[in-house]
C-alpha positions as a LaTeX table, in Angstrom:
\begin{tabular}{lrrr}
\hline
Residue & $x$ (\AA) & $y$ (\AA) & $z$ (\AA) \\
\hline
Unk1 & $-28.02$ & 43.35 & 286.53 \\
Unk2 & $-27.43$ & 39.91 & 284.51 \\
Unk3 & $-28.66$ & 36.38 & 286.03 \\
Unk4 & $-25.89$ & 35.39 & 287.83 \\
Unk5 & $-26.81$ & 37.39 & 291.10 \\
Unk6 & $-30.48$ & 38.18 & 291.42 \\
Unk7 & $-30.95$ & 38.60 & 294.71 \\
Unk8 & $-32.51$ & 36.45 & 297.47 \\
Unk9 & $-35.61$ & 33.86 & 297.51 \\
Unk10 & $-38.46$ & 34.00 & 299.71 \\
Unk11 & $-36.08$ & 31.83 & 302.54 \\
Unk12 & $-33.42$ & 34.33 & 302.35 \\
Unk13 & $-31.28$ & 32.11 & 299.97 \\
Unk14 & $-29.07$ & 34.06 & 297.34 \\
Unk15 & $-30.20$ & 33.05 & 294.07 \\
Unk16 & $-28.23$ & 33.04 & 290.44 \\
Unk17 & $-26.05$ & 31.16 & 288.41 \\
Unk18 & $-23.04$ & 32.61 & 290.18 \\
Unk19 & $-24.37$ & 30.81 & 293.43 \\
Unk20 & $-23.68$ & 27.26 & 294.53 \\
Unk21 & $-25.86$ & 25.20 & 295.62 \\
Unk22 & $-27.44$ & 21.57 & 296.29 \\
Unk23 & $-30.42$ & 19.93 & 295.06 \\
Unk24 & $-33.87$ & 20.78 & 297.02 \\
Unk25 & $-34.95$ & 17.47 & 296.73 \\
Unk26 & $-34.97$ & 15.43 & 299.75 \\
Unk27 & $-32.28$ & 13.16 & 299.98 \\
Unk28 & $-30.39$ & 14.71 & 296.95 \\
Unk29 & $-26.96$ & 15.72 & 297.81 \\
Unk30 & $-25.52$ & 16.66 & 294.15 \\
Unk31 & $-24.53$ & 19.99 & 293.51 \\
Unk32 & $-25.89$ & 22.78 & 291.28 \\
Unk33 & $-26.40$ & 26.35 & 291.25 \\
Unk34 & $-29.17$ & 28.35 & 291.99 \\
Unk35 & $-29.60$ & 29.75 & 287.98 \\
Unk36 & $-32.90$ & 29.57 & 285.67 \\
Unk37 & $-31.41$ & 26.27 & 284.52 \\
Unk38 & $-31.99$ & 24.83 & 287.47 \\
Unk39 & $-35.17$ & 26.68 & 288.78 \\
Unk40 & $-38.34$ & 24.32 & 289.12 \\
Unk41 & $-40.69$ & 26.17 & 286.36 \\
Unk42 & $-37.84$ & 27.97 & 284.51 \\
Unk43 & $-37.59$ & 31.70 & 286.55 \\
Unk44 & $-36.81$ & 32.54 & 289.99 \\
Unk45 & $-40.39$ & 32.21 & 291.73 \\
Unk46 & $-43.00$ & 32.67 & 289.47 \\
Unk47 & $-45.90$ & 29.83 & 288.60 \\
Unk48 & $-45.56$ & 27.71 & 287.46 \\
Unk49 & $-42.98$ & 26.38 & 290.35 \\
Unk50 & $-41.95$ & 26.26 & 294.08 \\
Unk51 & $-39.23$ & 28.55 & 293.81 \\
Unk52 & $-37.04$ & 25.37 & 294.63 \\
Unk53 & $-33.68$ & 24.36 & 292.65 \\
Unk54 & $-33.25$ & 20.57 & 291.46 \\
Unk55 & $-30.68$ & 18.73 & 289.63 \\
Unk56 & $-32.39$ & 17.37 & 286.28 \\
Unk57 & $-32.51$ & 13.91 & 287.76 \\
Unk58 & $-35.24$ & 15.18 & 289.69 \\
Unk59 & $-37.10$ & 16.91 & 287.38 \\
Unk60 & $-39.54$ & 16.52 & 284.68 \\
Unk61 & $-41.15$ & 18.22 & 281.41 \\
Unk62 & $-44.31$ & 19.15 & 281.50 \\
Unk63 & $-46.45$ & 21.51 & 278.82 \\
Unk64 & $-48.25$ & 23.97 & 280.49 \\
Unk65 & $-50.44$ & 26.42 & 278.32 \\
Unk66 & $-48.67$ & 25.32 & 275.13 \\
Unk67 & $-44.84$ & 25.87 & 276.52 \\
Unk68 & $-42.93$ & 23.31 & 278.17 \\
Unk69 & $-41.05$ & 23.87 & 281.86 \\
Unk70 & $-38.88$ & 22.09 & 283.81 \\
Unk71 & $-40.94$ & 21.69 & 287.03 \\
Unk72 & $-39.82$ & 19.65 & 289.98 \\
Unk73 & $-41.54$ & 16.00 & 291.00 \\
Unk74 & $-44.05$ & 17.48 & 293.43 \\
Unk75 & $-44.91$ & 20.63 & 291.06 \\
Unk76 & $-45.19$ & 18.18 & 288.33 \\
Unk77 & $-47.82$ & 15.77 & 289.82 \\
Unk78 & $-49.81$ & 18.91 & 290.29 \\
Unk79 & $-50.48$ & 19.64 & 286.78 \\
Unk80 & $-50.66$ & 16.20 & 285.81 \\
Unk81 & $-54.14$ & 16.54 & 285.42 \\
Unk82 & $-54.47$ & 20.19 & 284.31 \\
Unk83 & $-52.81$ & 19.44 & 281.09 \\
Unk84 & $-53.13$ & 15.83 & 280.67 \\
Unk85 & $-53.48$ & 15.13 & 276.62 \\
Unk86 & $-50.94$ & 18.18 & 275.99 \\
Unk87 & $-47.48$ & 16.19 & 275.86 \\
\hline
\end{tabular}
């Protein structure tokens, strides 16, 4: 089984790169697809994350434990101070 269909989040969405989609955050109508690339923290549910999807104009890097992820604005603020001096 590749990435492009792996099955369903915890709100019954399909999720994958073979599944369109639009932006989680509020007010955000532009469309994307429910792939890694687009995965606040960088996989399908796991921390760090909110197992949400966002266009990159709505999210952020952010070095957690010496790797960077893509995490949305709200995940984001939370480890703003867990890792401040990192970046």
């Amino acid at each position: 089984m590749g990435w492009g269909n792996c099955g369903t989040d915890s709100q019954g969405r399909p999720i994958g790169y073979m599944h369109d989609a639009t932006c989680d955050h509020e007010g955000c109508s532009k469309e994307i697809d429910r792939g890694l690339s687009y995965a606040c923290g960088d996989m399908h549910g796991e921390d760090p994350g909110c197992e949400k999807y966002f266009c990159h104009e709505h999210m952020k890097t952010r070095k957690i434990d010496g790797r960077y992820h893509q995490l949305c604005f709200k995940c984001d603020e939370h480890y703003e101070t867990e890792t401040e001096g990192e970046r």
